[in-house]
DRENMARGU-266001 format. One record per residue: residue number from 1; residue in three letters; x, y, z of N, C-alpha, C in turn. Coordinates in steps of 0.1 Angstrom, whole numbers, plus 2048, in hexadecimal, padded with zeros to 3 digits. Example, Ala and Ser with C-alpha at 12.3 -4.5 7.8 and 13.67 -1.06 7.14 Angstrom:
<atoms>
<1,ALA,<884,7C7,84E>,<87B,7D3,84E>,<884,7DF,84E>>
<2,SER,<880,7EA,847>,<889,7F5,847>,<881,800,84F>>
</atoms>
This chain:
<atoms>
<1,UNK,<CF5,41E,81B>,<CF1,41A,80D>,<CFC,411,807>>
<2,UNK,<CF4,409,7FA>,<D06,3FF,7F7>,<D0B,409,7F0>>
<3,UNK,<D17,401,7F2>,<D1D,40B,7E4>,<D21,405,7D9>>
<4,UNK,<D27,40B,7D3>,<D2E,409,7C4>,<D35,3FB,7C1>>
<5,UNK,<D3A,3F7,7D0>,<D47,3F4,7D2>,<D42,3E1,7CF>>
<6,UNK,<D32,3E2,7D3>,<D2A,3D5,7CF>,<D2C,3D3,7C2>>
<7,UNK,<D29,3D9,7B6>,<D28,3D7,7A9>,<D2F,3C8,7A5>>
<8,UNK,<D23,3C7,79E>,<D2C,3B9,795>,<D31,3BE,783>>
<9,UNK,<D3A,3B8,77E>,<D3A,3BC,770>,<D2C,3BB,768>>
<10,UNK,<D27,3AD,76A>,<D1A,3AD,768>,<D12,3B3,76F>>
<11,UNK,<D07,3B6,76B>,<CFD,3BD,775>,<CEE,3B4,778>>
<12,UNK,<CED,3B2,782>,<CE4,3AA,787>,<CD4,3B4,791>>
<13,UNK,<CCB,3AC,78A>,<CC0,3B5,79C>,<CB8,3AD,79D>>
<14,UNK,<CB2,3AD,7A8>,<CA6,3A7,7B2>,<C99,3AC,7A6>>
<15,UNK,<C99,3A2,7A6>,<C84,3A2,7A5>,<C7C,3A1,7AB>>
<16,UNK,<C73,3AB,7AD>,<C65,3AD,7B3>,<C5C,3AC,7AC>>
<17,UNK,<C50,3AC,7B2>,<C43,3AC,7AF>,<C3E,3BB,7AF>>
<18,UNK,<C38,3C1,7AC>,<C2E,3CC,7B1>,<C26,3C9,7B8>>
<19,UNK,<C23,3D4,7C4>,<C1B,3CF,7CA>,<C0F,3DA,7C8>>
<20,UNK,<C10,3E6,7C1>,<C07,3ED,7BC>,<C08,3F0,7AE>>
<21,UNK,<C01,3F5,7A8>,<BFF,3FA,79A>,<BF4,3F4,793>>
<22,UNK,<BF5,3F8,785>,<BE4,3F2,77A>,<BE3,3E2,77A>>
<23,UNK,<BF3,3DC,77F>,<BF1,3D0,77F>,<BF4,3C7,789>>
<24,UNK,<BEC,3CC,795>,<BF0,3C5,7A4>,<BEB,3B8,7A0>>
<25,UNK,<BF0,3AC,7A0>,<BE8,39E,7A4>,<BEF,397,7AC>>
<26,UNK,<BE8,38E,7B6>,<BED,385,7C0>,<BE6,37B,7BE>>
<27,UNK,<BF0,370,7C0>,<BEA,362,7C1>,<BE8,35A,7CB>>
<28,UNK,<BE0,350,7CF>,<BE3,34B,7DA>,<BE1,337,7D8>>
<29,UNK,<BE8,332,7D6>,<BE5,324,7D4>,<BD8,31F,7DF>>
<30,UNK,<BCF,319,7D8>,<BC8,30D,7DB>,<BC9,2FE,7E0>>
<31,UNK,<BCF,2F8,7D5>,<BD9,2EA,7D7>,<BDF,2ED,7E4>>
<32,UNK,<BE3,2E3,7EB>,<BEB,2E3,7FB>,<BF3,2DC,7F7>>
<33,UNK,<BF3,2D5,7F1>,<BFD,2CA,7EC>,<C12,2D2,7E8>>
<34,UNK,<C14,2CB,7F5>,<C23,2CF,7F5>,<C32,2C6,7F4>>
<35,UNK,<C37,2C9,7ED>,<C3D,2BE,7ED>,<C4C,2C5,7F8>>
<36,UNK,<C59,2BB,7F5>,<C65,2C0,7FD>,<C6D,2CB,7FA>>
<37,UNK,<C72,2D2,802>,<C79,2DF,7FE>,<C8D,2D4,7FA>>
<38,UNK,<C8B,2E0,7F0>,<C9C,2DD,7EC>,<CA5,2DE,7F9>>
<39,UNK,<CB0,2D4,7FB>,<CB9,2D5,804>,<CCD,2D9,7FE>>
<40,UNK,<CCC,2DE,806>,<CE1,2E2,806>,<CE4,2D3,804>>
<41,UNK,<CEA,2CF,7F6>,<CF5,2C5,7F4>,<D00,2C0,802>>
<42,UNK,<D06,2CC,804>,<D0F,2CF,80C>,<D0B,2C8,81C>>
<43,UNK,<D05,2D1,823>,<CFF,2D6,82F>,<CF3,2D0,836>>
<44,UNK,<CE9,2CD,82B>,<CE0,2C8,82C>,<CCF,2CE,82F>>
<45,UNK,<CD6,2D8,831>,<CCB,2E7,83A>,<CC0,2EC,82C>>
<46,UNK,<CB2,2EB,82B>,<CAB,2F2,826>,<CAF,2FF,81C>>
<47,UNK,<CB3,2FD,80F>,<CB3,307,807>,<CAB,30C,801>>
<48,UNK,<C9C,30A,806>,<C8D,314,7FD>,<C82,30B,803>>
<49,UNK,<C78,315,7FC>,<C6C,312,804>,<C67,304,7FE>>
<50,UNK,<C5D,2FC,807>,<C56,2F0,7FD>,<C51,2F4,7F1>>
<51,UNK,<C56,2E8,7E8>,<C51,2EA,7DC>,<C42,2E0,7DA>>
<52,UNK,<C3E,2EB,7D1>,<C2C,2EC,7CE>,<C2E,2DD,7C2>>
<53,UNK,<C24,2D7,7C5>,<C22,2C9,7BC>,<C11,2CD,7B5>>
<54,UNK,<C15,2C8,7AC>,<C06,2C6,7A5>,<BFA,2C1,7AA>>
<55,UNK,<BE9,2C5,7A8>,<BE6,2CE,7A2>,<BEF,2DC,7A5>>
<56,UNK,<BEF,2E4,798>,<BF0,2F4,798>,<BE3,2FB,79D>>
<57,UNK,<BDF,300,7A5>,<BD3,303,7A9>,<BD6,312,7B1>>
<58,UNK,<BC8,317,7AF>,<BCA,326,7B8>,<BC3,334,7B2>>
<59,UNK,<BC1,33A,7B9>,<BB9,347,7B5>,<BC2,353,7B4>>
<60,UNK,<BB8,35D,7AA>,<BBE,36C,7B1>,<BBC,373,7B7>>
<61,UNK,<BBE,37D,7BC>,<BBC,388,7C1>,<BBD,390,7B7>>
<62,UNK,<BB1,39E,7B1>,<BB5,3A9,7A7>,<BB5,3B4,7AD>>
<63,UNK,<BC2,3BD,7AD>,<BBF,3CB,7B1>,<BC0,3D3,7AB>>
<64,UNK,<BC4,3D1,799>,<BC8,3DD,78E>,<BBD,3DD,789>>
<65,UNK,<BC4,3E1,77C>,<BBB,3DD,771>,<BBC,3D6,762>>
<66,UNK,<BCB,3D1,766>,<BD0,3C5,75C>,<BD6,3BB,764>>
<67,UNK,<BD4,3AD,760>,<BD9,3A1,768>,<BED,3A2,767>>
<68,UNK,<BF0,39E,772>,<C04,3A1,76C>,<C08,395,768>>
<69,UNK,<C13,398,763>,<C19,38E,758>,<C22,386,765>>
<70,UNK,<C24,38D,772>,<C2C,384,778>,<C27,385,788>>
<71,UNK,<C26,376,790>,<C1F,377,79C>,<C2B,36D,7A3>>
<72,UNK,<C26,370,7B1>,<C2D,367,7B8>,<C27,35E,7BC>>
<73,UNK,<C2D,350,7BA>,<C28,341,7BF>,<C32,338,7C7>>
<74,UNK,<C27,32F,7CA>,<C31,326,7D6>,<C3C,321,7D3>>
<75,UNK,<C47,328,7D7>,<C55,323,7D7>,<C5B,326,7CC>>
<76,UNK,<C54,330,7C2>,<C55,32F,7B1>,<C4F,33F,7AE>>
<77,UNK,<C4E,33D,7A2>,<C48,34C,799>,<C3A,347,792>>
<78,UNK,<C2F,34C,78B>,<C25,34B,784>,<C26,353,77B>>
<79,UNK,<C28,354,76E>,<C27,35C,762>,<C1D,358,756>>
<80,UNK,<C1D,364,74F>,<C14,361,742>,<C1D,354,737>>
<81,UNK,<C0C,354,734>,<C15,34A,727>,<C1B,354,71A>>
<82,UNK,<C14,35D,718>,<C1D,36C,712>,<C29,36E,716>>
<83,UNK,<C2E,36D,728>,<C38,36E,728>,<C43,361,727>>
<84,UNK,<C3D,357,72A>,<C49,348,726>,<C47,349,718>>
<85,UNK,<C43,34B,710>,<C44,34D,702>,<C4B,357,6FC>>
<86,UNK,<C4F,35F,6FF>,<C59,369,6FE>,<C65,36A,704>>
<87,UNK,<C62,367,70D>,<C6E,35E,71A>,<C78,356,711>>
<88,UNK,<C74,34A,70B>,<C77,33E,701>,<C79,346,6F6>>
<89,UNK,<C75,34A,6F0>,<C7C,351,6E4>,<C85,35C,6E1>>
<90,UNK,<C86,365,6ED>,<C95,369,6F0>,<C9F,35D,6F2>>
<91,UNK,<C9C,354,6F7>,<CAC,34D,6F9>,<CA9,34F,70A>>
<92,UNK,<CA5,354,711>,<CA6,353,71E>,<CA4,347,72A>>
<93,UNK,<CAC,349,732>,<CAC,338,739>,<CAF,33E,74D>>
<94,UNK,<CA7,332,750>,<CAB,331,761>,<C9D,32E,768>>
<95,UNK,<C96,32E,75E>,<C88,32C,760>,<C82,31A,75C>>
<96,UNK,<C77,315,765>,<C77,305,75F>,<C6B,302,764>>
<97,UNK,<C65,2F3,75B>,<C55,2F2,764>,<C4D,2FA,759>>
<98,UNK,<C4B,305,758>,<C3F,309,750>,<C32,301,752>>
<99,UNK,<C26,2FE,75F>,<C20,2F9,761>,<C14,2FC,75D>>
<100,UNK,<C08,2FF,757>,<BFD,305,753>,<BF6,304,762>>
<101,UNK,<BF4,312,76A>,<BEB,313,778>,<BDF,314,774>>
<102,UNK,<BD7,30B,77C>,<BC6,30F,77B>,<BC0,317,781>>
<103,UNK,<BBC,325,780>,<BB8,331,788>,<BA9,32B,788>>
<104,UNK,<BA9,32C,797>,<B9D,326,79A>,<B92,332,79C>>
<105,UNK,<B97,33D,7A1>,<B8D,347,7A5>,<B92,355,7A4>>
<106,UNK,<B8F,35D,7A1>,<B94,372,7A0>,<B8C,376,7A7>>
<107,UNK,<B94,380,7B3>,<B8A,386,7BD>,<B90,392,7BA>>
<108,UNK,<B87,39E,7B8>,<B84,3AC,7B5>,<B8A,3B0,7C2>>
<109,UNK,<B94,3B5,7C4>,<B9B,3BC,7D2>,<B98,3D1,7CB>>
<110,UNK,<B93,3D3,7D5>,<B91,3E2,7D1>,<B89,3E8,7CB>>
<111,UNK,<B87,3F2,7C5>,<B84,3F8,7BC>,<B88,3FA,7AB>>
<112,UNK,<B7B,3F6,7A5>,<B7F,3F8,796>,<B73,3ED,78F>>
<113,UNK,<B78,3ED,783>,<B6F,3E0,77F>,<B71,3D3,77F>>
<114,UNK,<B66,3C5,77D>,<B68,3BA,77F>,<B72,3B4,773>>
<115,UNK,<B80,3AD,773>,<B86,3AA,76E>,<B7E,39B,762>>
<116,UNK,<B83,3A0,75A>,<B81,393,74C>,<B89,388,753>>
<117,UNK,<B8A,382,74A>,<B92,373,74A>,<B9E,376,74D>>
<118,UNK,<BA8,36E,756>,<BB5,36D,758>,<BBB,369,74D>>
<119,UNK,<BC8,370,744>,<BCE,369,73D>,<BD5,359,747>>
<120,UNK,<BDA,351,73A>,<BDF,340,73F>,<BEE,344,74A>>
<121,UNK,<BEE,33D,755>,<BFC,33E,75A>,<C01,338,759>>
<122,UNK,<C10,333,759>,<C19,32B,75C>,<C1F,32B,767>>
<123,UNK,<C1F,31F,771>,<C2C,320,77C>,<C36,319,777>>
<124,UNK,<C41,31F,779>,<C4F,31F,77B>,<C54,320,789>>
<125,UNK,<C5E,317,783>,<C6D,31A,794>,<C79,31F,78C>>
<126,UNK,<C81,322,796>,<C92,324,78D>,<C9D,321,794>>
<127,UNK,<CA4,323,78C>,<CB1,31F,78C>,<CB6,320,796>>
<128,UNK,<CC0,318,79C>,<CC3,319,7AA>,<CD2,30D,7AE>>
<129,UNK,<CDF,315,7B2>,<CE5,30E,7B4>,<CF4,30D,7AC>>
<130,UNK,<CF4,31E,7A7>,<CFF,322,79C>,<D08,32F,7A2>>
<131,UNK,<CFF,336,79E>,<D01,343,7A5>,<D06,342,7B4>>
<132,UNK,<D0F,34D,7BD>,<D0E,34E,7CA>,<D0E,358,7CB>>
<133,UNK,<D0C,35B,7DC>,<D0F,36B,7DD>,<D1E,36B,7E4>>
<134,UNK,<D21,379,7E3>,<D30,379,7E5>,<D2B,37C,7F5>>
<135,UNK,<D2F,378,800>,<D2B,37F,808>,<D33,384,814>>
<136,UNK,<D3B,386,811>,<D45,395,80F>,<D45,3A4,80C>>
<137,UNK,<D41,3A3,801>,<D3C,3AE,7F9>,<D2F,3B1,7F8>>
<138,UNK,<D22,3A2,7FC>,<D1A,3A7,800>,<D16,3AD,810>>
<139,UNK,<D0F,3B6,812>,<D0C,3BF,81E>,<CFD,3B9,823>>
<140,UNK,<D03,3AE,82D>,<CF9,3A3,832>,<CF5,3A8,842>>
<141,UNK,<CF3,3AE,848>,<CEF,3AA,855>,<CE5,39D,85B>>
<142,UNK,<CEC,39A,862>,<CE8,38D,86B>,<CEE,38B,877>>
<143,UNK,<CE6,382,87F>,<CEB,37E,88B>,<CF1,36F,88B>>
<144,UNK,<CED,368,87C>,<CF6,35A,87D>,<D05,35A,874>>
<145,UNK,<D0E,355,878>,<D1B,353,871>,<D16,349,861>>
<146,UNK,<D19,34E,857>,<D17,344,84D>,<D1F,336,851>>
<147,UNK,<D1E,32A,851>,<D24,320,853>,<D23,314,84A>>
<148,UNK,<D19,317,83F>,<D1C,30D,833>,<D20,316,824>>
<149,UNK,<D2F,314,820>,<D36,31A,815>,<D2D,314,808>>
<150,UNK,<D21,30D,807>,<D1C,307,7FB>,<D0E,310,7FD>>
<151,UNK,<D04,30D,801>,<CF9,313,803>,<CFA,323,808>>
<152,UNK,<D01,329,816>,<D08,335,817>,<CFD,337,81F>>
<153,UNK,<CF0,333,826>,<CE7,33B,82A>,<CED,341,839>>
<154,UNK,<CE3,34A,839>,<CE9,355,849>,<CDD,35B,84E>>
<155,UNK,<CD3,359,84A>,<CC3,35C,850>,<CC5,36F,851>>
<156,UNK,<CCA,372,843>,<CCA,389,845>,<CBF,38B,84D>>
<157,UNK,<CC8,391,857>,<CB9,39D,85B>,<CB9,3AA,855>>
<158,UNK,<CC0,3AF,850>,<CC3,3BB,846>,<CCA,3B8,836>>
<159,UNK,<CC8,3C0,82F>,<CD3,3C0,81F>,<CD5,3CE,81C>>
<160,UNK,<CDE,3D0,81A>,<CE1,3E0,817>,<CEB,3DD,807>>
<161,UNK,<CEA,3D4,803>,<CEF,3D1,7F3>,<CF5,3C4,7F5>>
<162,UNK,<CF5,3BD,7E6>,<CF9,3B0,7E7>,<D03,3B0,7DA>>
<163,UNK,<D0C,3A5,7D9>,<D13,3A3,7CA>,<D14,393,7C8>>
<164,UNK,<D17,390,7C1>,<D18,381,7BB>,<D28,380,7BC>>
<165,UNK,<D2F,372,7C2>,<D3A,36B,7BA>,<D3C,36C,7B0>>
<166,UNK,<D47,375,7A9>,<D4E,370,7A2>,<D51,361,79A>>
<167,UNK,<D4A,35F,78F>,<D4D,354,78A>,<D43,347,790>>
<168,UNK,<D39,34B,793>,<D2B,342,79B>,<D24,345,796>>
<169,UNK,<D1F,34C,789>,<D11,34B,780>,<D13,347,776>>
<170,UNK,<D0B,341,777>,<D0A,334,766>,<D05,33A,75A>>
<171,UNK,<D02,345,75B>,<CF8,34C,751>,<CEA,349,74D>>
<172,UNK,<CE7,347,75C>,<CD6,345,759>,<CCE,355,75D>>
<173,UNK,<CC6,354,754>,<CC2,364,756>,<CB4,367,761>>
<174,UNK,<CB2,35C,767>,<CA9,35B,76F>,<CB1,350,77F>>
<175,UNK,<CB0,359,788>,<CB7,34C,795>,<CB6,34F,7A0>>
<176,UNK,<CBB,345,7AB>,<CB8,348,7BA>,<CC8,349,7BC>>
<177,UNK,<CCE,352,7C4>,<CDB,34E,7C4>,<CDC,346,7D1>>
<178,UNK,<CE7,33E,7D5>,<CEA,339,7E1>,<CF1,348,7E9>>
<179,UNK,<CEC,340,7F5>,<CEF,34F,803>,<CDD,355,801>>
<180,UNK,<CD7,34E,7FA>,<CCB,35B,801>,<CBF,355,7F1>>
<181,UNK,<CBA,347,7FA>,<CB2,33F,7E9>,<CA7,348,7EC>>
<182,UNK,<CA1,34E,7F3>,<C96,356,7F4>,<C96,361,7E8>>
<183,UNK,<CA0,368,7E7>,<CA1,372,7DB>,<CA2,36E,7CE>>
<184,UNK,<C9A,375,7C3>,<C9A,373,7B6>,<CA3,37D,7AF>>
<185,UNK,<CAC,374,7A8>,<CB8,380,79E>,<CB3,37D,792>>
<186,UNK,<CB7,38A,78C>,<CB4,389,77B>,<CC0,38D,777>>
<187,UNK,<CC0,38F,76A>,<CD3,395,765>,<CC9,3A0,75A>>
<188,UNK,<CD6,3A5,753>,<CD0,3B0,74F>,<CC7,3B1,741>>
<189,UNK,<CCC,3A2,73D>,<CC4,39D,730>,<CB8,39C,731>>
<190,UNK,<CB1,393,743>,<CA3,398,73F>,<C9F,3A6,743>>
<191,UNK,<CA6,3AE,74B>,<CA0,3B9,74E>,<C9F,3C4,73D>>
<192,UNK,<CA6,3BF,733>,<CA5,3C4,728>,<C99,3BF,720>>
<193,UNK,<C97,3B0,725>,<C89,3A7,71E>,<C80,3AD,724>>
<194,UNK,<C7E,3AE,72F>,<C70,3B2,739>,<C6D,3C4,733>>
<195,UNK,<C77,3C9,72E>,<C72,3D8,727>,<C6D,3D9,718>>
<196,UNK,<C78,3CF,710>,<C72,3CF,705>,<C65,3C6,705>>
<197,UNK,<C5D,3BD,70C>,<C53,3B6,708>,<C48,3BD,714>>
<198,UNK,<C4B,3C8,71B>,<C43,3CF,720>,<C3A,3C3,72A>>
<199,UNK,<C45,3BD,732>,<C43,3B4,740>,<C3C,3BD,74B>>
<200,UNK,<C2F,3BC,751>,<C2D,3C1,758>,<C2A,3BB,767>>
<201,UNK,<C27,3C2,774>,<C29,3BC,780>,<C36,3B8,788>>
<202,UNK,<C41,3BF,785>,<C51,3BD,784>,<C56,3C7,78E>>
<203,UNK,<C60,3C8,791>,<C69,3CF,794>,<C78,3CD,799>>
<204,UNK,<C84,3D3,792>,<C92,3CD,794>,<C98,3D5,795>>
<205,UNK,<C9E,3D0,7A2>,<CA9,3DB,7AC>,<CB6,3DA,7AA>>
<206,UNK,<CBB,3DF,7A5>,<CC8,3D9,7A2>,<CD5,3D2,7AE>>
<207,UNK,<CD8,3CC,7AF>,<CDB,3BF,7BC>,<CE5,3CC,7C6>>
<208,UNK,<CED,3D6,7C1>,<CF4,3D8,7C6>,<CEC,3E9,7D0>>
<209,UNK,<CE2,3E8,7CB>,<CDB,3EE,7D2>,<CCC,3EB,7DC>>
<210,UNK,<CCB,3E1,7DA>,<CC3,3D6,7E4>,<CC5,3DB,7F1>>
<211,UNK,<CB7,3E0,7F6>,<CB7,3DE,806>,<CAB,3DB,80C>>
<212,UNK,<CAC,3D3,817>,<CA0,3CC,81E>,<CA6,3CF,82D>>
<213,UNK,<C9A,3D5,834>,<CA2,3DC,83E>,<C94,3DA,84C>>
<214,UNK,<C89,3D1,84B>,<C7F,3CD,850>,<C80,3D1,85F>>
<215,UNK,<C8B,3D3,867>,<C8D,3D1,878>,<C95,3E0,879>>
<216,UNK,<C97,3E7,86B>,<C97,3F9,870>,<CA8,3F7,873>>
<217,UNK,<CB0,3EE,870>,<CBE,3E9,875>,<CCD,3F2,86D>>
<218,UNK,<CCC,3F4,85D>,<CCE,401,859>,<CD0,40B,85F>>
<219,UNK,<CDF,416,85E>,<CD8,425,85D>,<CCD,42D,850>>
<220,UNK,<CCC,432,858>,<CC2,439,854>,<CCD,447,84D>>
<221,UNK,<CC8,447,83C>,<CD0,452,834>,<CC9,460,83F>>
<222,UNK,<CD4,46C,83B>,<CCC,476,848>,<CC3,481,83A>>
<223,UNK,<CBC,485,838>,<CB9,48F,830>,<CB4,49D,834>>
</atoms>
């Protein structure tokens, strides 16, 4: 397990989605339309997935029984306009785009009743290119040597906790850090916003206790 020894002064964690509860939703874009993925300044090598071009298009999937305030989209996040509006009036930043998506279709997954109207979404991307991970102090398993000091990628096959550089967050409260643009950090200002404005569809791990262990590679705690 990580330990202690990860801690940042600040405290940082991964955001999730839910993938069960009253407010499962999934999206799945319609539009194909893709444009270029971000590349390493440095290096040159692929730092995230293709980015989605307009139209905003796409359906849901419903499996609760309230639509969530936060979904996953291509290359990016989908949120309420409840939540960029509250978002913006805390002061909070790392988020950009605010695109109005056109939900083309709601498909009833499961059991329960047929859902009303989707509230409006917004896609968003974020911030990317401040933050690093320390990766030393983070607990990376891999089979590649990191070899670019700007971008940092190593293709993890395991995480057993991660920490940030010292002195590499810009103070955006929403970001991808370099060493691993796949992951979403939050800091602890929005995990304080996401409780007072009762954000639902979430979940935040705190970074130093992060594990993704997909290939069983880990020990195993004994109990």
């Amino acid at each position: 397990m990580a330990s202690e020894a990860l801690s940042n002064p600040m405290r940082f964690f991964v955001l999730n989605k839910l993938r069960e509860g009253e407010h499962d939703t999934e999206f799945s874009r319609t539009s194909s339309n893709m444009g270029p993925a971000l590349r390493c300044p440095q290096c040159g090598n692929t730092v995230g997935a293709l980015s989605w071009e307009p139209p905003y298009q796409g359906d849901l999937e419903f499996y609760g029984q309230a639509f969530g305030d936060l979904l996953k989209g291509p290359s990016g996040l989908l949120i309420t306009e409840r939540f960029a509006e509250d978002f913006k009036a805390e002061g909070l930043t790392g988020l950009s785009g605010f695109h109005p998506v056109e939900i083309k279709w709601v498909r009833r997954k499961g059991r329960g009743s047929k859902p009303g109207p989707p509230p409006a979404y917004l896609y968003v991307t974020l911030a990317y290119g401040h933050a690093a991970l320390d990766m030393e102090r983070s607990r990376i398993l891999s089979k590649k040597p990191m070899v670019c000091s700007w971008c940092r990628y190593v293709g993890p096959d395991a995480i057993d906790g991660l920490a940030l550089e010292e002195g590499t967050w810009n103070g955006e409260d929403v970001f991808r850090p370099r060493g691993m643009w796949g992951a979403v950090l939050v800091s602890e200002r929005f995990k304080r916003f996401a409780g007072k404005h009762a954000m639902s569809h979430m979940a935040m791990i705190p970074i130093e206790n992060y594990i993704k262990d997909p290939l069983g590679l880990l020990p195993r705690a004994e109990t």
